[in-house]
C-alpha positions as a Python dict, from the first residue, in 0.01 Angstrom:
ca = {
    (1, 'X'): (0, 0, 0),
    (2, 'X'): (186, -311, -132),
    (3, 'X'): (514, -306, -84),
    (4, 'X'): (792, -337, -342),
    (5, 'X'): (958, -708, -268),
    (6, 'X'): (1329, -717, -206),
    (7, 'X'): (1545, -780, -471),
    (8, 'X'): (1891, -974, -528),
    (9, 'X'): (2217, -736, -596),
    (10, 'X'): (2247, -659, -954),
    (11, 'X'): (2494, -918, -1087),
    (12, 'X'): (2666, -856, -1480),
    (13, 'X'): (2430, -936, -1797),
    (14, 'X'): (2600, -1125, -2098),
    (15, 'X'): (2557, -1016, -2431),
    (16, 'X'): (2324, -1266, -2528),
    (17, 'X'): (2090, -1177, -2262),
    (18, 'X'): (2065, -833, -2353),
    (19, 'X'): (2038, -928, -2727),
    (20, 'X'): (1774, -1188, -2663),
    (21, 'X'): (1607, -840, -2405),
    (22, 'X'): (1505, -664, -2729),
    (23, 'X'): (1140, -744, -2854),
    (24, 'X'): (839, -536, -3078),
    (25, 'X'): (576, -366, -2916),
    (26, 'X'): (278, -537, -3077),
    (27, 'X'): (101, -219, -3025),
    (28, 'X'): (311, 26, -3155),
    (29, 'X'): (588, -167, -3340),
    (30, 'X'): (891, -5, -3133),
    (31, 'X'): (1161, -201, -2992),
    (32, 'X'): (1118, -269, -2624),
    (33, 'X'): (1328, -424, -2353),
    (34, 'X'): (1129, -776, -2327),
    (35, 'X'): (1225, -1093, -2131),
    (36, 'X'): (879, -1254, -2087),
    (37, 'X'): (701, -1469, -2300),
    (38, 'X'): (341, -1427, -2329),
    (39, 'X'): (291, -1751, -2151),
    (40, 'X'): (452, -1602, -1863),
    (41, 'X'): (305, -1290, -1865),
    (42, 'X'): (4, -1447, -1813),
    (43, 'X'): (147, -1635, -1553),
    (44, 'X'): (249, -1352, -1356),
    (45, 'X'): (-77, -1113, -1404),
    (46, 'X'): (-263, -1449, -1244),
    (47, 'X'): (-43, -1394, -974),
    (48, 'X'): (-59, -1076, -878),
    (49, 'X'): (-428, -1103, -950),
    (50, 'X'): (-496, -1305, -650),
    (51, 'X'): (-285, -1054, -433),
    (52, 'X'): (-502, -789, -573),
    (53, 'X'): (-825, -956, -504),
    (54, 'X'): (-717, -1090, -125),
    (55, 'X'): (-576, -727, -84),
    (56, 'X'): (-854, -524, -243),
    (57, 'X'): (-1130, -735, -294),
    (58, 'X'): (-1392, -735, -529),
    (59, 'X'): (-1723, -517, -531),
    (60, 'X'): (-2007, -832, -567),
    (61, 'X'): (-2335, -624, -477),
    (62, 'X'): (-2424, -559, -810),
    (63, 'X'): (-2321, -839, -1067),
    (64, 'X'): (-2531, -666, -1292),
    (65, 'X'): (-2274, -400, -1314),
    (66, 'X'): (-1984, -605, -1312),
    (67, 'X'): (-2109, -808, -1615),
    (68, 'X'): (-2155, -435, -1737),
    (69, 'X'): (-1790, -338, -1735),
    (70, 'X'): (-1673, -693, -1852),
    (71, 'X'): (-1894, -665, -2136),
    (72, 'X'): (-1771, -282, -2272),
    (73, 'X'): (-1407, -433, -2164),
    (74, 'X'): (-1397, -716, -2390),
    (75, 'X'): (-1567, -500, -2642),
    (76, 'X'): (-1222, -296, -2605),
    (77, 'X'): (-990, -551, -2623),
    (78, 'X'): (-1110, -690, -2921),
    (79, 'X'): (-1029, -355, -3116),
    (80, 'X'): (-699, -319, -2975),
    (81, 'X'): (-347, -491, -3076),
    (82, 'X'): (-397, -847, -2909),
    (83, 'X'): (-723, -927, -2929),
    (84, 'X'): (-629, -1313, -2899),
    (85, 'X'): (-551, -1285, -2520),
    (86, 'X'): (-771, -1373, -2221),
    (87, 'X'): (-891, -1053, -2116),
    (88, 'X'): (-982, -1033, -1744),
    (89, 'X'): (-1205, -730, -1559),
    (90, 'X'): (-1323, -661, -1226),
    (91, 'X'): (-1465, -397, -994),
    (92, 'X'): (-1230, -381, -718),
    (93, 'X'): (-1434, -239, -372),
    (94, 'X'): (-1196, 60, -344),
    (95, 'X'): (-1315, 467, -283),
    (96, 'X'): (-1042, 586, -469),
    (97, 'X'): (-1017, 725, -806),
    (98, 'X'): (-803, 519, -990),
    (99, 'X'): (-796, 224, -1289),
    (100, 'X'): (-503, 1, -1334),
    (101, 'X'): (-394, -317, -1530),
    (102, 'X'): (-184, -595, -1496),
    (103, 'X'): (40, -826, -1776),
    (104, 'X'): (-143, -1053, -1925),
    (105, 'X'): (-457, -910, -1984),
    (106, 'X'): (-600, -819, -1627),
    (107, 'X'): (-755, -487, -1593),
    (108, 'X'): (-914, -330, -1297),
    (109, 'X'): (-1097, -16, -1234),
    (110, 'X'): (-1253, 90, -914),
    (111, 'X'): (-1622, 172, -769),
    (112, 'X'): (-1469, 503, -693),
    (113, 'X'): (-1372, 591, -1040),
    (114, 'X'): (-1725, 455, -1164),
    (115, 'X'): (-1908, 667, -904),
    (116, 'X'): (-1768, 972, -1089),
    (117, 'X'): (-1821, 871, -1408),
    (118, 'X'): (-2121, 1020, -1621),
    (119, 'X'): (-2128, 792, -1951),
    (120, 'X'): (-2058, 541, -2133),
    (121, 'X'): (-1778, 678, -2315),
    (122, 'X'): (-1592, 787, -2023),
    (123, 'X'): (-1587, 441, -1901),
    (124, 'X'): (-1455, 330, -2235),
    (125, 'X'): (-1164, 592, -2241),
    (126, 'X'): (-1049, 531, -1910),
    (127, 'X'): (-1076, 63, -1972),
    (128, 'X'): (-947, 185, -2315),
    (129, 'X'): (-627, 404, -2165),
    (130, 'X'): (-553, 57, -1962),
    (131, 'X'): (-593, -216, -2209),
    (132, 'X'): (-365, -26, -2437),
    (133, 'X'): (-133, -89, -2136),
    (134, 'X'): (-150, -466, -2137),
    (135, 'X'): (-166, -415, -2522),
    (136, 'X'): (193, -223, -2563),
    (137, 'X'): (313, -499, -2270),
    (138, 'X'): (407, -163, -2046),
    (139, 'X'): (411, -412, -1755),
    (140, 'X'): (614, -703, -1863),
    (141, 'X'): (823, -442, -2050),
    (142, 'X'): (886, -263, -1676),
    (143, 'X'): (933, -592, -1515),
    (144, 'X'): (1222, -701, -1745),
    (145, 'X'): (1411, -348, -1678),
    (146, 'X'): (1401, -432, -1335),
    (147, 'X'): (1539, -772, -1370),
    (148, 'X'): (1836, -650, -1588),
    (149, 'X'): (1874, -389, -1361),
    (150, 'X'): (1840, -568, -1028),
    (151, 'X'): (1917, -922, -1100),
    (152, 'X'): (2058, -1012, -1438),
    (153, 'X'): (2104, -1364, -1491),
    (154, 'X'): (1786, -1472, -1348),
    (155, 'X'): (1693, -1304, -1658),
    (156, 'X'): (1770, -1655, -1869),
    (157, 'X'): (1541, -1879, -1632),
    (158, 'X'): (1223, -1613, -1744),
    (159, 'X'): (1296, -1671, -2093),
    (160, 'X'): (1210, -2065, -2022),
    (161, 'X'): (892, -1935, -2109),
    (162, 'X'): (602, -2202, -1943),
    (163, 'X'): (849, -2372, -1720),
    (164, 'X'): (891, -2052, -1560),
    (165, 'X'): (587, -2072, -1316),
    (166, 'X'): (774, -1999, -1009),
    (167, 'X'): (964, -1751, -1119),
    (168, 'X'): (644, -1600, -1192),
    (169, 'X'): (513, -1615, -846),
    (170, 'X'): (847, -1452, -778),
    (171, 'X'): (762, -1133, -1003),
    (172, 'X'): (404, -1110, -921),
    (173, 'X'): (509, -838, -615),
    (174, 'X'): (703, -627, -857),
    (175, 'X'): (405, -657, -1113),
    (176, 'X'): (146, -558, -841),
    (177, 'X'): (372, -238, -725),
    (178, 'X'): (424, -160, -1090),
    (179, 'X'): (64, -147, -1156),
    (180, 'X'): (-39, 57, -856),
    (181, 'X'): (265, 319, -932),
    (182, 'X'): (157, 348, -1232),
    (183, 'X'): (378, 372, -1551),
    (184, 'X'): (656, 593, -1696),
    (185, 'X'): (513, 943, -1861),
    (186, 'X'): (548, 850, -2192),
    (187, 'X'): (360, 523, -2115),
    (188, 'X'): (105, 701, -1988),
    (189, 'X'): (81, 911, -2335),
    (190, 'X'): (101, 599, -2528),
    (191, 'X'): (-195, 467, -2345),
    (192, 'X'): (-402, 795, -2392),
    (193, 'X'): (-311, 776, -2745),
    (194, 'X'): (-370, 348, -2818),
    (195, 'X'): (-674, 430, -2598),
    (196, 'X'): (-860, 729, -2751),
    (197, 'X'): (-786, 493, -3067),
    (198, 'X'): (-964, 165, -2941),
    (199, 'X'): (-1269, 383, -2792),
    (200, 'X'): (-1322, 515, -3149),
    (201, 'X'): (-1289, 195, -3285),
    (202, 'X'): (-1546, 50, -3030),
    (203, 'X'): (-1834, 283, -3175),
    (204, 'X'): (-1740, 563, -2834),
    (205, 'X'): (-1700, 937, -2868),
    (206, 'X'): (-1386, 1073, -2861),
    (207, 'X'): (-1513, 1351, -2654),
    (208, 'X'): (-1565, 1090, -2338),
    (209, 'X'): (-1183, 1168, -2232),
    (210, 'X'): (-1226, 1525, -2205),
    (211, 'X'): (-1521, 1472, -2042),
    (212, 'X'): (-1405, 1250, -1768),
    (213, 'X'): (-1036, 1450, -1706),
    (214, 'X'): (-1245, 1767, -1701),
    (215, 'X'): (-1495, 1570, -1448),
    (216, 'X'): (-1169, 1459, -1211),
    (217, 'X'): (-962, 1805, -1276),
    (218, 'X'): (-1288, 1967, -1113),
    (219, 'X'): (-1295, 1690, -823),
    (220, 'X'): (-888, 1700, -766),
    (221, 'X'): (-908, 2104, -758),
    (222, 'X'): (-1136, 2073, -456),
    (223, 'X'): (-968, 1768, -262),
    (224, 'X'): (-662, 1620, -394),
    (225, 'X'): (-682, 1336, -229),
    (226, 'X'): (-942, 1159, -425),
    (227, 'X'): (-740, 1140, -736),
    (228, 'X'): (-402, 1101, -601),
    (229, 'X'): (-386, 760, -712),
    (230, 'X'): (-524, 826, -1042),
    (231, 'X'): (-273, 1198, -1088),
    (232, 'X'): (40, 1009, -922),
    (233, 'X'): (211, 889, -1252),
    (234, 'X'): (-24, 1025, -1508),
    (235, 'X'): (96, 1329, -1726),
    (236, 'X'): (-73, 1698, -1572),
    (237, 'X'): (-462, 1677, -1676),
    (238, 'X'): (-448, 2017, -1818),
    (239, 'X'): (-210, 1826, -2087),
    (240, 'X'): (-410, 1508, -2132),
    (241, 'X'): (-679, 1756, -2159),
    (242, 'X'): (-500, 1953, -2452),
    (243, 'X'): (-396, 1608, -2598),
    (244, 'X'): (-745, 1445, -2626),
    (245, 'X'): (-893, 1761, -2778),
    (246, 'X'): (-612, 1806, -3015),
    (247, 'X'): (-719, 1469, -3113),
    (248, 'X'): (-1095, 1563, -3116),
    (249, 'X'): (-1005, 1885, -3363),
    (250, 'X'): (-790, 1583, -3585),
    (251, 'X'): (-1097, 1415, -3583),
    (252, 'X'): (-1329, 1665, -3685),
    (253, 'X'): (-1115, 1758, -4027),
    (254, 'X'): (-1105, 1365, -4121),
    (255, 'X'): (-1389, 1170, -3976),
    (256, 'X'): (-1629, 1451, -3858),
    (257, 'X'): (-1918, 1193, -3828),
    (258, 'X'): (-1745, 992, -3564),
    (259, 'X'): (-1782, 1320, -3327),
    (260, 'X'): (-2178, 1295, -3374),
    (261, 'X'): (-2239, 980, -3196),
    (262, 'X'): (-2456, 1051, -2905),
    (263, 'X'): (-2301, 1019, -2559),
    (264, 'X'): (-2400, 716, -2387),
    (265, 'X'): (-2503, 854, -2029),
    (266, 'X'): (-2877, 726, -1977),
    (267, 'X'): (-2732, 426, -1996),
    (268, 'X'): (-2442, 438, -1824),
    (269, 'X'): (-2643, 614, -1536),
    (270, 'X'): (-2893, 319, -1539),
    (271, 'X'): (-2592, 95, -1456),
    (272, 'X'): (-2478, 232, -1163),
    (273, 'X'): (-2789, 347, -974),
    (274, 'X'): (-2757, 152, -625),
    (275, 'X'): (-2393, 173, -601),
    (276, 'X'): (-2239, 160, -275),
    (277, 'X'): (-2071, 499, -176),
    (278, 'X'): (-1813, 575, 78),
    (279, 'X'): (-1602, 364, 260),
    (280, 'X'): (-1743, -10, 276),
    (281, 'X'): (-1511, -277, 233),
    (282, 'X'): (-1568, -652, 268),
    (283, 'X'): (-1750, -719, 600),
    (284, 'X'): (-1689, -356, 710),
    (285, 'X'): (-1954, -110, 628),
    (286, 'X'): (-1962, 254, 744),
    (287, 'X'): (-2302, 420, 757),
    (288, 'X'): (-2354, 768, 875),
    (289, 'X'): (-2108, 841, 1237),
    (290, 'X'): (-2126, 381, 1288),
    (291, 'X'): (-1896, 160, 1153),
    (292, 'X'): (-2049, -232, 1158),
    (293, 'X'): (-1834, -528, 1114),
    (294, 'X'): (-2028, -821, 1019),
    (295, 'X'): (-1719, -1027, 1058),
    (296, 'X'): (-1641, -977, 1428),
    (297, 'X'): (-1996, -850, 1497),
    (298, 'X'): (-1892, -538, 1624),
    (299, 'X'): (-2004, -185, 1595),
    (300, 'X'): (-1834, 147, 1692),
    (301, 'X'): (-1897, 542, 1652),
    (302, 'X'): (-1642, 739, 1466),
    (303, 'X'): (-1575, 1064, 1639),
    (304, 'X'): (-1653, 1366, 1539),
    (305, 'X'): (-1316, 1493, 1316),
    (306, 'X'): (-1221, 1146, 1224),
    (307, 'X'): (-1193, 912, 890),
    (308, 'X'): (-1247, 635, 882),
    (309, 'X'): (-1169, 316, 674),
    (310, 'X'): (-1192, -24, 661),
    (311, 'X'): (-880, -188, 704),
    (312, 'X'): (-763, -530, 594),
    (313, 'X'): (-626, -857, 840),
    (314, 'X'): (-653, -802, 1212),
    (315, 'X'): (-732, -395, 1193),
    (316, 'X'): (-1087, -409, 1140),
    (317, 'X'): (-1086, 1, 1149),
    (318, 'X'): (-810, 249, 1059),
    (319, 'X'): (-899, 631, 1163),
    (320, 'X'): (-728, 943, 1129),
    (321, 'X'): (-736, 1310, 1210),
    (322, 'X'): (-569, 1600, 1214),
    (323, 'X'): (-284, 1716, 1438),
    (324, 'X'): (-107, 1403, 1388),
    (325, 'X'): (-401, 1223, 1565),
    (326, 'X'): (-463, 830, 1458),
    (327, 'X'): (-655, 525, 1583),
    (328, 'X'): (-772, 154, 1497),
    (329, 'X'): (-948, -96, 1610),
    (330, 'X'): (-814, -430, 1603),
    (331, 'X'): (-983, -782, 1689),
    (332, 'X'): (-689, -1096, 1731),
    (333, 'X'): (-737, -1412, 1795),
    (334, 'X'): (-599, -1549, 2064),
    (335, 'X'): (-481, -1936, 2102),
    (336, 'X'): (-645, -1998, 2433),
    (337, 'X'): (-923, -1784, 2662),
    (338, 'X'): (-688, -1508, 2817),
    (339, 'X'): (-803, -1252, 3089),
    (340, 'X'): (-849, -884, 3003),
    (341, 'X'): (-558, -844, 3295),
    (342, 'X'): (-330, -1109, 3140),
    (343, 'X'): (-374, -909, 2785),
    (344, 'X'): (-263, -571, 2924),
    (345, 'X'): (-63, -703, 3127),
    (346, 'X'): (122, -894, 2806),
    (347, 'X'): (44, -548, 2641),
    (348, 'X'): (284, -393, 2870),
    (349, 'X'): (535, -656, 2865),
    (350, 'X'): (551, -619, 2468),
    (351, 'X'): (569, -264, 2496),
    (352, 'X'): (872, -211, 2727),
    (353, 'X'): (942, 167, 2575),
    (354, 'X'): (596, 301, 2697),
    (355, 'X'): (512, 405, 3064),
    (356, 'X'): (142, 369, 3193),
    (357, 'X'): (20, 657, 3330),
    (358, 'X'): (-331, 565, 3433),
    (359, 'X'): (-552, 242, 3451),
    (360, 'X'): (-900, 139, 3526),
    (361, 'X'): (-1096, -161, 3494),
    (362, 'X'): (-1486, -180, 3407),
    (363, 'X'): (-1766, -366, 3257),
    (364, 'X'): (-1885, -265, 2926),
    (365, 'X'): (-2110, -438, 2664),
    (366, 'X'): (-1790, -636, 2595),
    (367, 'X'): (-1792, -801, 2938),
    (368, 'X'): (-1471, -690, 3130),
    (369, 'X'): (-1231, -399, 2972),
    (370, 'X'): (-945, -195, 3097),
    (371, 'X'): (-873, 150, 2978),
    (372, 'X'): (-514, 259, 3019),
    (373, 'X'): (-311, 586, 2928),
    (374, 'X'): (33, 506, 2796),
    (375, 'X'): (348, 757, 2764),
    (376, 'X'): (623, 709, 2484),
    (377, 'X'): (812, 853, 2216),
    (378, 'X'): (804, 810, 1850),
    (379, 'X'): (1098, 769, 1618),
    (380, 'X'): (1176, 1125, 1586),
    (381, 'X'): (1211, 1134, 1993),
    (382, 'X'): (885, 1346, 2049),
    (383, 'X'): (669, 1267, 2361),
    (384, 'X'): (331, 1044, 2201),
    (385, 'X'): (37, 972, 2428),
    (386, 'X'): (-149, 661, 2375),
    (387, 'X'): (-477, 581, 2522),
    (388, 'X'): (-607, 195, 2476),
    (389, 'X'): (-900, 32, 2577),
    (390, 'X'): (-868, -386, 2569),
    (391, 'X'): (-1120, -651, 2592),
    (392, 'X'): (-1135, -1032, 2549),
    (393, 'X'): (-1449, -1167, 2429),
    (394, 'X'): (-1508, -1496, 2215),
    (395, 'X'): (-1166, -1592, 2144),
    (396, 'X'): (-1015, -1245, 2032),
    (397, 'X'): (-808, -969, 2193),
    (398, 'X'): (-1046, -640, 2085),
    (399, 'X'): (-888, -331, 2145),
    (400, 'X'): (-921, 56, 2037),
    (401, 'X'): (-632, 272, 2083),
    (402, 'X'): (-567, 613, 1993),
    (403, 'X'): (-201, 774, 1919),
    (404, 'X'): (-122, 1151, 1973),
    (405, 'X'): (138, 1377, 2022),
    (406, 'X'): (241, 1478, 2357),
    (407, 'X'): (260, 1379, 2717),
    (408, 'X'): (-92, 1273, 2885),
    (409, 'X'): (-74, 1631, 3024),
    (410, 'X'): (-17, 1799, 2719),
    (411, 'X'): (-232, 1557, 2462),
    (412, 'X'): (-508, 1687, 2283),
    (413, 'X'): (-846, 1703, 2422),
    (414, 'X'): (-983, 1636, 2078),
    (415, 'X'): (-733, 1296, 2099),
    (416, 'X'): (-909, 1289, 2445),
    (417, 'X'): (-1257, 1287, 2301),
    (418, 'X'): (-1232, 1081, 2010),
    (419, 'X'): (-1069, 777, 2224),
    (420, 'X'): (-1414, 833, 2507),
    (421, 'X'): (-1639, 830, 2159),
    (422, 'X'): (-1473, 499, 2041),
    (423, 'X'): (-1404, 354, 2401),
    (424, 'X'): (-1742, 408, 2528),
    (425, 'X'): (-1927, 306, 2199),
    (426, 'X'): (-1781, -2, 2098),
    (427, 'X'): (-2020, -274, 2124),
    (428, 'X'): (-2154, -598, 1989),
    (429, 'X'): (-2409, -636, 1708),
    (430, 'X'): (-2604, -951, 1633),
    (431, 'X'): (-2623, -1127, 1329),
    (432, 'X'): (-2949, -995, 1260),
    (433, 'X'): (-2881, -640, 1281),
    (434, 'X'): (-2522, -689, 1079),
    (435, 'X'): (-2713, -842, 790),
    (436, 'X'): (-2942, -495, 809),
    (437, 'X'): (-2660, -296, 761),
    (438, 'X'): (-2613, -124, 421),
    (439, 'X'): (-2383, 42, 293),
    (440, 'X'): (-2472, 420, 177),
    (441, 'X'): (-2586, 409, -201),
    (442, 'X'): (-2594, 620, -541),
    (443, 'X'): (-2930, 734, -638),
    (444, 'X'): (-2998, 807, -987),
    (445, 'X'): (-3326, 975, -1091),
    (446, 'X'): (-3490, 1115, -1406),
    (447, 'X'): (-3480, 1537, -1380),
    (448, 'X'): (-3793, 1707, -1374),
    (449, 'X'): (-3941, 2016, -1525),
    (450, 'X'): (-3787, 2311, -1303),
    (451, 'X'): (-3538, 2101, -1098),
    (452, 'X'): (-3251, 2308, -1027),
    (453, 'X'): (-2859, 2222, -876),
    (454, 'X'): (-2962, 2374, -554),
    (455, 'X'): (-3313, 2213, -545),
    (456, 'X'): (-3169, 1856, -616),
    (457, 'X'): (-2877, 1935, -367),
    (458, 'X'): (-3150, 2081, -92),
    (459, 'X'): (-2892, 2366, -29),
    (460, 'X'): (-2768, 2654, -250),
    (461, 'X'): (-2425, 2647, -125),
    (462, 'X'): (-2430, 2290, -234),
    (463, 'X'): (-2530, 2359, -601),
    (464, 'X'): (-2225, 2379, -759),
    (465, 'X'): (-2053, 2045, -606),
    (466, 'X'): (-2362, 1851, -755),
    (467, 'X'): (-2334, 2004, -1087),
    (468, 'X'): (-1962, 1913, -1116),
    (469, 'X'): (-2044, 1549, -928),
    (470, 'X'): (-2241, 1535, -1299),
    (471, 'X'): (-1992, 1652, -1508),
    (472, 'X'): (-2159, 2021, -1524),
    (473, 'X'): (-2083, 2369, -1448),
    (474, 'X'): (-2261, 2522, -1159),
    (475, 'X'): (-2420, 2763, -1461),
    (476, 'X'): (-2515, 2490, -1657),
    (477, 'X'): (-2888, 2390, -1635),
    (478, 'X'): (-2999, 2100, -1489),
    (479, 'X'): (-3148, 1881, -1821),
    (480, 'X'): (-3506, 1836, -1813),
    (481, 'X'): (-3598, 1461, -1845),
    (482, 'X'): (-3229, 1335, -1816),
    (483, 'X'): (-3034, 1129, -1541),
    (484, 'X'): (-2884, 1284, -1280),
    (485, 'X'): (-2656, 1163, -988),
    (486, 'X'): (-2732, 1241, -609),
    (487, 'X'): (-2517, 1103, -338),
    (488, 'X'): (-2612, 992, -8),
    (489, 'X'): (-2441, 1239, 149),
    (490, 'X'): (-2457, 1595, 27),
    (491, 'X'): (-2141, 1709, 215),
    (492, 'X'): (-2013, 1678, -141),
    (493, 'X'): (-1683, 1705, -279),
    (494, 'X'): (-1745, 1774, -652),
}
């Protein structure tokens, strides 16, 4: 998570600067607080776009797609309220459900969204929900309140307007955390409502936001966790879901037609067979129990119980478990060839507040490693066990440690376990066999005559997550001759 930079006391605002604060939405034509120019909006979305794009990266296996979402983007922004702007889009390589924008025209939305999408017109509503953001200037409206709030006279060097490029650089933290919190509620409704409005206006179906909020209310009913970024700051679904179909019933008294045109999901489908599912980020793919790096040429099991993801900077690996259980796997590099000994031994010197309880020294398909068991407490004062294994190979420190609760004696033997998995399996991969590594992928095929949920799933108790992984009801039939959507994995969550 990006964190929120620190900001300078509030200090007093003049008069003037909170006369020359007031400015008109261009989407809506309300008065907003407002003390960026357009210029510098742009300035600062360009900004926090590179933070966004070192921080999230990109998904670049299938330009094809991203072309895709640029092209039914722009389509977008050209019916909304500032279709003179330079619109930016981009795939970022995220598994969570979630879209977001930033000033200036910059609007992301991520392969973990799309994954759950079923057509055309979902896509639309949720790109259309966040270009009315950068439309209404929700962002640079938000970033203003903060600087009267927080800062005050600074407030006159943003309304230089071009000159204010640093300042810019400056505000790109706030406009990053601002975009990933999302926006106030009535934002939020705004967008829905500027969005359902550009969709239309596009040539979409209205009905594509029900669609898709019905779609994630099924998916956030069964694990919460895959929406949480999406739910965090949005109004309840169950409203957005009342809202878009008291639209729909508006629709159908004065432009009936408009609630004819056939949902684009063939096509939509079509677009994102082959995406990469799961957690795969960068040079970090996870297939099946194995995580490869093709970075640091590495490869390690996950234990049974864990998730995993890829992490960013020197934690290659980030797992987690439950009863408080968590591990990584780090590679650092170091300024000069150090000993395994000399690491732990700096380990330990770094470290004063933990007491090693056991230590032994091997060869592994890293060369030399030592495995150590350390004692310690956390903040809260409770006893933590951590168990480390450290190796130096090729310039870097690798290590894997795992952090429970409890003395050694008392730990876990499932904390036990999971640090033998990931001690004993960590090894080196070639270049050859990190190049063959791919990342799980979507398959999309055409349903046959007599193909059922549980016959596409391969298990009964599995029919209903498929059906609601396609936007259907477990009693719904599976539609002869259609697209459908099967995962790679069919431990499903619908």
């Amino acid at each position: 998570m990006i964190r929120r930079p620190a900001l300078r006391p509030a200090a007093a605002i003049p008069l003037c600067a909170l006369a020359a604060a007031c400015a008109v939405s261009p989407a809506t034509g309300k008065r907003q607080t407002m003390l960026i120019s357009e210029r510098t909006e742009f300035e600062i979305g360009r900004a926090a776009n590179d933070k966004i794009l070192k921080d999230e990266g990109a998904y670049t296996a299938q330009p094809m797609l991203r072309a895709y979402v640029e092209s039914i983007g722009q389509n977008l922004a050209a019916a909304s309220a500032r279709p003179g702007i330079a619109w930016h889009f981009e795939i970022t390589d995220q598994t969570e459900v979630n879209a977001f924008a930033l000033p200036g025209g910059f609007v992301y939305i991520t392969r973990g969204i799309l994954e759950r999408m079923n057509s055309e017109d979902e896509l639309a509503a949720v790109l259309g929900h966040e270009i009315a953001h950068v439309a209404a200037r929700h962002g640079a409206s938000q970033i203003s309140k903060a600087y009267i709030a927080q800062v005050g006279l600074v407030a006159t060097t943003i309304l230089a307007g071009p000159t204010a490029g640093p300042v810019a650089g400056d505000l790109a933290n706030i406009a990053v955390y601002a975009a990933m919190q999302g926006y106030s509620r009535d934002a939020e409704r705004e967008a829905d409502s500027l969005g359902f409005e550009y969709a239309a206006h596009a040539g979409y179906n209205r009905k594509g936001a029900v669609d898709l909020l019905q779609t994630l209310a099924r998916l956030d009913s069964h694990d919460p966790t895959k929406t949480e970024a999406f739910f965090a700051s949005h109004p309840a679904t169950a409203e957005r879901i009342r809202t878009a179909r008291k639209d729909i019933e508006e629709t159908r008294q004065t432009d009936p037609d408009s609630l004819a045109i056939p949902r684009k999901r063939d096509e939509y489908l079509r677009q994102i067979d082959g995406l990469a599912v799961g957690a795969s980020k960068g040079t970090t793919v996870l297939s099946g129990r194995t995580a490869y790096d093709r970075r640091t040429l590495l490869a390690v099991d996950i234990p049974e119980g864990m998730t995993a993801q890829p992490g960013g900077g020197e934690t290659v690996l980030v797992l987690g478990a439950r009863d408080g259980i968590q591990a990584a796997l780090r590679v650092v590099a170091l300024p000069k060839t150090t000993s395994v000994s000399d690491l732990e031994a700096e380990f330990m010197t770094r470290n004063r507040g933990l007491k090693r309880s056991s230590r032994d020294e091997r060869i592994g398909p890293l060369g030399p490693v030592i495995e150590a068991t350390y004692s310690g407490r956390g903040q809260d004062g409770n006893p933590l066990t951590l168990r480390r294994t450290v190796a130096s190979r090729g310039g870097n420190e690798i290590s894997v440690a795992v952090l429970g609760p409890g003395t050694a004696g008392e730990a876990s033997q499932h904390a036990a376990k999971a640090f033998e998995t990931l001690s004993k399996s960590l090894r080196p991969i070639t270049p050859q066999e990190a190049a063959a590594v791919e990342a799980p992928r979507l398959k999309v095929q055409q349903a046959a005559a007599g193909d059922t949920w549980a016959s596409l799933a391969g298990h009964p108790a599995l029919a209903a997550a498929l059906a609601a992984y396609n936007g259907f009801d477990a009693s719904d039939p599976v539609p002869e001759g259609d697209l459908v959507k099967i995962p790679p994995s069919l431990s499903l969550e619908p």
